[in-house]
C-alpha positions as CSV (number, residue, x, y, z in Angstrom):
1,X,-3.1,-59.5,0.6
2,X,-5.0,-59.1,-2.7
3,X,-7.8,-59.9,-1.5
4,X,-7.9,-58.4,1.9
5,X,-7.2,-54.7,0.1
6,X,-10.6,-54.5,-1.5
7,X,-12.3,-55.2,1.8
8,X,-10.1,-52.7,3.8
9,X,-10.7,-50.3,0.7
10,X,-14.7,-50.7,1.6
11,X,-15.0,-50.3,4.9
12,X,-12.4,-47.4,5.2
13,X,-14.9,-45.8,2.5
14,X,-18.0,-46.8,5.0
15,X,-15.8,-45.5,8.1
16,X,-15.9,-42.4,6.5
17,X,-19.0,-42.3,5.5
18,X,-20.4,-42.9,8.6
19,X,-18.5,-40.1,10.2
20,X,-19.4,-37.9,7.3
21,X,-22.9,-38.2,8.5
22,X,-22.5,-38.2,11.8
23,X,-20.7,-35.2,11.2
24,X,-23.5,-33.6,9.2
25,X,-26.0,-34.5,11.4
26,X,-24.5,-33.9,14.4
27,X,-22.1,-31.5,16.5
28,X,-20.1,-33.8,17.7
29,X,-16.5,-33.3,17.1
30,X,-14.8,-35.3,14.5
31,X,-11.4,-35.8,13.8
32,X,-11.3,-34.0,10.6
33,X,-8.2,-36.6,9.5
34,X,-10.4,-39.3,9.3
35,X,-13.2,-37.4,7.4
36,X,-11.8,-36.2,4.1
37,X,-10.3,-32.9,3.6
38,X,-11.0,-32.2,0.3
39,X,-14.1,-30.9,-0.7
40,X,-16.0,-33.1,-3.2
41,X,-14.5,-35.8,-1.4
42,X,-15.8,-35.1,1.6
43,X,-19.2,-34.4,-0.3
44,X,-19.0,-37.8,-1.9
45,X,-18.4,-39.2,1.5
46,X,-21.5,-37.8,2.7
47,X,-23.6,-38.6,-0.4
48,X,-22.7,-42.5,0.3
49,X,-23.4,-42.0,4.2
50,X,-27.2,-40.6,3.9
51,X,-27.3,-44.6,4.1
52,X,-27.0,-44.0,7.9
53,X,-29.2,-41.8,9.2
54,X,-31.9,-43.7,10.5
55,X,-29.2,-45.6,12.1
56,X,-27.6,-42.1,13.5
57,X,-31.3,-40.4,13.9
58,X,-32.1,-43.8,16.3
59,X,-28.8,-43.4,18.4
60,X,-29.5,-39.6,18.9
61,X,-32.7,-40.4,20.0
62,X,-31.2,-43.1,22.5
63,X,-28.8,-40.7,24.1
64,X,-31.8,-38.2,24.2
65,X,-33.9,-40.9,26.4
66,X,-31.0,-42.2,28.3
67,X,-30.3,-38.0,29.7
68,X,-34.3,-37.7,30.2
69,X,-34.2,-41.1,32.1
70,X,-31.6,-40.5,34.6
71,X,-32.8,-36.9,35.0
72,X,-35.8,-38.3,35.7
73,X,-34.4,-40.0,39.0
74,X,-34.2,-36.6,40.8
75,X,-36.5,-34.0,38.7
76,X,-39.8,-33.9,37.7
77,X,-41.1,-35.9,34.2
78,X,-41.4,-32.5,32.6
79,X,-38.4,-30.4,33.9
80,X,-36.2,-33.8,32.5
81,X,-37.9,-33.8,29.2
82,X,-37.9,-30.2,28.5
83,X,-33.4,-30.5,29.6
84,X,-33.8,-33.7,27.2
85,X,-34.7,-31.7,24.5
86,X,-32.6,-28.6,25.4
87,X,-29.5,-31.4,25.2
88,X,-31.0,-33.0,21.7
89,X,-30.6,-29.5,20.3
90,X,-27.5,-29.1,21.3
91,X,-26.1,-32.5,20.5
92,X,-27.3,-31.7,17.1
93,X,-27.6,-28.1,16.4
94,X,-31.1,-28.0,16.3
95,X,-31.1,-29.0,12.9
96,X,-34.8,-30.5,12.4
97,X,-36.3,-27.5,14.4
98,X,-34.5,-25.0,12.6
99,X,-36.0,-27.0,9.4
100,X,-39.1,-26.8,10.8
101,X,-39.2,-23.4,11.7
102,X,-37.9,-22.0,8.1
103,X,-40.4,-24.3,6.3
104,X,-43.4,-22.9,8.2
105,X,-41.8,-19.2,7.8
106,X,-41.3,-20.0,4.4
107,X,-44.6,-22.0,2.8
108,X,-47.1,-19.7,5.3
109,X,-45.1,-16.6,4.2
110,X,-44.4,-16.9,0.6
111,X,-46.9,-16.7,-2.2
112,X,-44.3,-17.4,-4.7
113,X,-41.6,-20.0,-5.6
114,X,-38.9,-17.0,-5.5
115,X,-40.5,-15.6,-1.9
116,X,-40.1,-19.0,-0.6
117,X,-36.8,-19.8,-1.8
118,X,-35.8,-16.2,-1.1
119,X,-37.6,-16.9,2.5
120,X,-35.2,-20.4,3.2
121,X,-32.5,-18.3,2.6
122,X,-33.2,-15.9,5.6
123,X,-32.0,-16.5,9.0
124,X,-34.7,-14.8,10.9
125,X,-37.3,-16.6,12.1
126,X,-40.9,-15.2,11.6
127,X,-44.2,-15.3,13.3
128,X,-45.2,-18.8,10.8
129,X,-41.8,-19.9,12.2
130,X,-42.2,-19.2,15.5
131,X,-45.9,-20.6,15.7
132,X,-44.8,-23.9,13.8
133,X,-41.5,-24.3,16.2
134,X,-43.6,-23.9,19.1
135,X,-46.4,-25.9,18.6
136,X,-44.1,-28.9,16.9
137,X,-41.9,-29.0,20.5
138,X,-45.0,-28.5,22.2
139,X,-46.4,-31.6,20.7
140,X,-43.0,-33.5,21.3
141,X,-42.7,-32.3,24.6
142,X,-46.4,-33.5,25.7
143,X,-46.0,-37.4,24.1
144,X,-43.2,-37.7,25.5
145,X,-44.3,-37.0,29.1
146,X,-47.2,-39.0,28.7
147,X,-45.0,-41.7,27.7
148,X,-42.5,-41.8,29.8
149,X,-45.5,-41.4,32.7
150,X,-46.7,-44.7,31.3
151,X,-43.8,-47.1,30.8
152,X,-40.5,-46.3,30.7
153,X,-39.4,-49.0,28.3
154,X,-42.4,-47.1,26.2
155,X,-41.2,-44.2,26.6
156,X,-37.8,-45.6,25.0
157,X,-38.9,-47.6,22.3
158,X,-41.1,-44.7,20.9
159,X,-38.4,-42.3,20.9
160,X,-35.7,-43.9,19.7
161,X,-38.4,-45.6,16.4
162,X,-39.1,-41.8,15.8
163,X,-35.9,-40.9,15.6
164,X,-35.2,-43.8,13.5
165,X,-38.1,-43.1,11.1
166,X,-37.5,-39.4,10.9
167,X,-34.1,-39.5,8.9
168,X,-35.4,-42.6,7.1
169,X,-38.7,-40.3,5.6
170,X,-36.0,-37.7,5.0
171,X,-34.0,-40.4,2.4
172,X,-37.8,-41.0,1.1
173,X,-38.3,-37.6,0.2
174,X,-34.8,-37.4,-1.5
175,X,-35.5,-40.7,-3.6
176,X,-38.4,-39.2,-5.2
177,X,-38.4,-35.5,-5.1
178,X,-35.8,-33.8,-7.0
179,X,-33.6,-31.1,-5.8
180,X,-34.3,-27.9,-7.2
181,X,-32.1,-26.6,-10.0
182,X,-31.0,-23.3,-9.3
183,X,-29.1,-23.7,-5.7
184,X,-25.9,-25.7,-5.3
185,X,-25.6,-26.2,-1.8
186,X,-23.8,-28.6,1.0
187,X,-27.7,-30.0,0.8
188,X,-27.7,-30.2,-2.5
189,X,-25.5,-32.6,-2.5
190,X,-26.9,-34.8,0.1
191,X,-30.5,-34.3,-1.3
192,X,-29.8,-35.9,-4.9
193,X,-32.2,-38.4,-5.6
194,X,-31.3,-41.5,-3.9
195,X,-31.6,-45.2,-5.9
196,X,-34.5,-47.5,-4.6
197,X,-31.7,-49.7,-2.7
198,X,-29.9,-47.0,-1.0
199,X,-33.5,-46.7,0.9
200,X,-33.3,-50.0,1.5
201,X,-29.8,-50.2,2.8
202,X,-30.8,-47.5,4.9
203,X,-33.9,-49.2,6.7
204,X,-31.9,-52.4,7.1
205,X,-28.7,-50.7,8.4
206,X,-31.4,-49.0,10.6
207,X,-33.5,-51.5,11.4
208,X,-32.0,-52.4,15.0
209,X,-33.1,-49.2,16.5
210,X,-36.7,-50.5,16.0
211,X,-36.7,-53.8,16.6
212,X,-38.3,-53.0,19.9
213,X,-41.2,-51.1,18.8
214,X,-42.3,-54.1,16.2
215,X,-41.9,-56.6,18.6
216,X,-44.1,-54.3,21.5
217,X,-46.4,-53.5,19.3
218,X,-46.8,-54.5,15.7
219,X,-50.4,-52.4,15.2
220,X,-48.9,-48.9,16.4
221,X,-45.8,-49.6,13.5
222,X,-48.6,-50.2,10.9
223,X,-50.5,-47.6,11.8
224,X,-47.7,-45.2,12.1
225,X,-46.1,-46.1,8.8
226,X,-49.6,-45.3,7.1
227,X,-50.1,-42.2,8.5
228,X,-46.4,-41.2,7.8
229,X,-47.4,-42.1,4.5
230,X,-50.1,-40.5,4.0
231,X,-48.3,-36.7,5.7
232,X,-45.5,-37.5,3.4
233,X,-47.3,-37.7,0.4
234,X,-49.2,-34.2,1.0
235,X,-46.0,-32.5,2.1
236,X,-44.2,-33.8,-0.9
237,X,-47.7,-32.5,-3.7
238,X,-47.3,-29.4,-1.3
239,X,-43.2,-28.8,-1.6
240,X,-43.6,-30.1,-5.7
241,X,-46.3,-27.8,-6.2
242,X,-45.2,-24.7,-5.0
243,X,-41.3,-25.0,-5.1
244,X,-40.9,-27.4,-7.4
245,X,-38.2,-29.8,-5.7
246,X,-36.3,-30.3,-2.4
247,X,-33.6,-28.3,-0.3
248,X,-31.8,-29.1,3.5
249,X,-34.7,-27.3,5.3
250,X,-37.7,-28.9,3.1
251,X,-35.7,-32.6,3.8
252,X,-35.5,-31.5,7.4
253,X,-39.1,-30.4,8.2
254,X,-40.0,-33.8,6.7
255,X,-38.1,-35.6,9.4
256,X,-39.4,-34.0,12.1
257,X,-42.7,-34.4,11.0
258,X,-42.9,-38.0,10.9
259,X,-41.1,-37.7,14.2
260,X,-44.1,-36.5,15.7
261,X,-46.7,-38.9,14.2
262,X,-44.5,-41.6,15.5
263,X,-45.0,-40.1,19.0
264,X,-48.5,-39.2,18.2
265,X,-49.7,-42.9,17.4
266,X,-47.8,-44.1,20.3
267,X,-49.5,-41.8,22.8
268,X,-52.6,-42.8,21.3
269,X,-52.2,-46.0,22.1
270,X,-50.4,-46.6,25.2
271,X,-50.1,-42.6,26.8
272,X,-53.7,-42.3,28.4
């Protein structure tokens, strides 16, 4: 029994941590017994489950394709996607978009580190906000058509990597920018710097959601993971430069940015 309650001590702390993230990243409805109830536990649950969002990011993506797919049997490739996405965004609050759109509003609009953090802050959505948001699902929108017009398992593969790769650039970002001093937030707390292993306990526990796109094609992951790079590195001299370290919506943009260059080498290679 000894040694059996170390064990069931570990993966009751993994269980939650798990749900934790699910939870964070995610509507879904949790049982809030098995998440903890207290706050800084529950914030240390979610801390340890960051390890899991590539894993999570994949199986949103999965459930995304899988509603596209069978939509597809009776509507056209478009009307599908564009429900597909509608669904995503439900499914998880439209967290990356809303990222997405406060980090345009925010680096377009500010000229300052206190406009731009005074800019996060603000729940209305401006005209760098709206352009960025638009053209990003625009971009999504249009790779994945041409995808899924290709091949279906494609279509698949590449969706489910980006979503995969998206939260695992997110953990990046975290590991080696900062977060800034003077907010103490949910995301905060998720966004402290994460050790060099926790990243790579994240891409193994994440690693069977793309599987499929190294075995299809080897040359588009190379490619891809360069070019991520290579975004990630100017968004992060951008974000150090002008804010100075990380928050939720600077994490989030991140995501969905590598999101699309995932779908943009894929296209480029198998969507014409």
């Amino acid at each position: 029994m000894s040694d059996l309650q170390p064990r069931q001590s570990f993966v009751k702390i993994q269980y939650e941590a798990f749900l934790a993230a699910v939870q964070f990243l995610t509507r879904i409805p949790i049982n809030l017994r098995l998440v903890p109830d207290h706050p800084e536990r529950y914030q240390e649950a979610l801390a340890r489950g960051v390890i899991y969002f590539p894993l999570i990011g994949g199986l949103i993506a999965a459930t995304t394709s899988l509603v596209i797919l069978l939509l597809f049997s009776g509507l056209p490739i478009e009307l599908a996607v564009i429900i597909g996405l509608a669904f995503e965004a439900m499914l998880t609050g439209a967290f990356h978009e809303d990222a997405l759109a406060d980090t345009c509003d925010a680096l377009g609009g500010g000229w300052t580190r206190q406009q731009i953090l005074e800019i996060l802050k603000d729940s209305r959505l401006g005209t760098y906000g709206t352009l960025g948001l638009t053209l990003g699902l625009l971009c999504r929108f249009y790779c994945l058509v041409a995808l899924a017009e290709q091949r279906y398992e494609l279509f698949v593969i590449s969706l489910v990597a980006s979503g995969a790769i998206g939260r695992w650039a997110m953990l990046w970002l975290m590991h080696t920018l900062a977060p800034i001093e003077d907010r103490q937030t949910l995301a905060r707390t998720v966004a402290g710097q994460k050790t060099g292993r926790a990243i790579l306990f994240a891409a193994m526990i994440g690693l069977p959601t793309v599987i499929g796109w190294i075995v299809i094609d080897p040359i588009g992951v190379a490619i891809s993971i360069a070019v991520s790079g290579i975004v990630l590195a100017i968004y992060r001299l951008q974000v150090l430069r002008r804010v100075g370290g990380s928050t939720g919506d600077l994490l989030g943009c991140s995501g969905y940015l590598v999101q699309l260059v995932v779908l943009l080498v894929a296209v480029s290679r198998f969507g014409q």
